[in-house]
C-alpha positions, 0 to 999 in steps of 0.5 A: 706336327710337333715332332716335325716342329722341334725337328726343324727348329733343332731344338733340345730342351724346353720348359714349360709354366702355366700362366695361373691367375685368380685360380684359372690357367690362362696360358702357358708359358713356353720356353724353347732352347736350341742346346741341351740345357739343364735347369738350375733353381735359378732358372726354374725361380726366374721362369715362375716369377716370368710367369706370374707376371704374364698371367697377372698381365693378361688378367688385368688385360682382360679386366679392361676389355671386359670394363670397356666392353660393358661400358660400350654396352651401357652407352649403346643401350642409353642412346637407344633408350633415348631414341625410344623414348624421342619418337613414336614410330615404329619403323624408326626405333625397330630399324635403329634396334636391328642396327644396334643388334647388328653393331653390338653383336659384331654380325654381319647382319640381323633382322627384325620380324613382327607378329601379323595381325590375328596370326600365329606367324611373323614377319620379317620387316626390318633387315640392316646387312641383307643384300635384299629385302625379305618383306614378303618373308612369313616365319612359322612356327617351327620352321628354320631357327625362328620358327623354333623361337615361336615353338619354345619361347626360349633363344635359339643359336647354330654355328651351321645354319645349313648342316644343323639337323635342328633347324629344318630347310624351309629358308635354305635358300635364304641363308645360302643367299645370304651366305649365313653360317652363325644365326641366333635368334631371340623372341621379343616378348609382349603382354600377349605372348611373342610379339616378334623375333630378333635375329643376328648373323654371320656370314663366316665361323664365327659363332655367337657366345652366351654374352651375345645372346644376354645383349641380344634379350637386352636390345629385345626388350627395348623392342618390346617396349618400343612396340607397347608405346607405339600400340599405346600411342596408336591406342590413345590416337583412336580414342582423341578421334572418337571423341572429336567424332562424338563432340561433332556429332 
């Protein structure tokens, strides 16, 4: 392919710098010329100085993207913290965090599934992105990439859900109807073990990173909490109602 290249570019001479800043190459800088060329000092001194240049640009580009990132990031977990903090239902918070996962990841779509009562499995209840909904959607325990969450406690990710030979077929069809490729999935853990799952994905190759995966575990702590006030909540409801029940009586 290169061959075929310098071939239709006639070219005859090419120089070569990487683009180093903090230690780390970042790029290389490449320098094509149609006729033969020889390489005087000069030009080798005006190359590395062009060099440097570039690399110390893409470096403080990056400083900014990732600034901007964690200050999108900081931002989007206050404003979710705040609407815990403003209500007490459930539904509203889990759907607005599988919102933010959605958003916060750039997935296509994400879910959000809930420990049932007095059973090792979960279901799914929230689903921002889906085509349908999945209520009736029971994860168990080592089955798909969720119910490999429920198994080891630890997040789970696949760039293939279908060809990944970790990740057993027991929701395929979901993940073909849905046209998922990139899935992670990471536990919301409780006082009691795994309360829930939180998932995200993708509907075309573009894989999840470990800066994901850390958003991920952050917005499921906020689920975390979420649940417990609403439990506490619900808690503190039964108890003002067995007591008016008493006083009555």
């Amino acid at each position: 392919a290169n061959a075929r290249f310098i071939k239709e570019l006639d070219l005859h001479g090419y120089a070569g710098l990487p683009l180093i800043a903090g230690g780390r190459v970042l790029g290389v800088l490449s320098v094509l010329f149609a006729k033969p060329k020889t390489f005087t000092d000069e030009d080798k001194e005006l190359m590395s100085l062009l060099a440097g240049h570039g690399a110390i640009a893409i470096s403080n580009a990056r400083l900014y993207e990732d600034a901007e990132h964690r200050r999108r990031e900081a931002e989007g977990l206050a404003e979710l913290a705040g609407d815990i903090n403003a209500s007490l239902d459930l539904n509203v918070i889990l759907a607005r965090v599988g919102e933010k996962a959605r958003e916060m990841c750039g997935a296509d779509l994400a879910w959000i599934a809930l420990r049932e009562p007095g059973s090792d499995s979960m279901r799914k209840r929230y689903s921002p992105g889906t085509r349908q909904a999945y209520g009736n959607v029971s994860i168990e325990p080592g089955k798909g990439i969720g119910g490999q969450v429920l198994l080891t406690g630890r997040p789970f990710r696949t760039d293939n859900y279908a060809d990944d030979p970790r990740i057993t077929k027991d929701y395929l069809d979901i993940a073909r109807s849905e046209e998922v490729v990139a899935a992670m999935v990471v536990p919301i853990a409780g006082e009691q073990g795994i309360e829930g799952l939180l998932y995200v994905e993708n509907r075309s190759p573009r894989p999840f990173a470990d800066q994901d995966e850390a958003m991920l575990m952050r917005l499921a702590v906020h689920a975390a909490v979420a649940i417990n006030n609403a439990r506490l909540h619900e808690g503190e409801r039964h108890a003002r109602a067995a007591a008016e029940a008493s006083r009555d009586l």
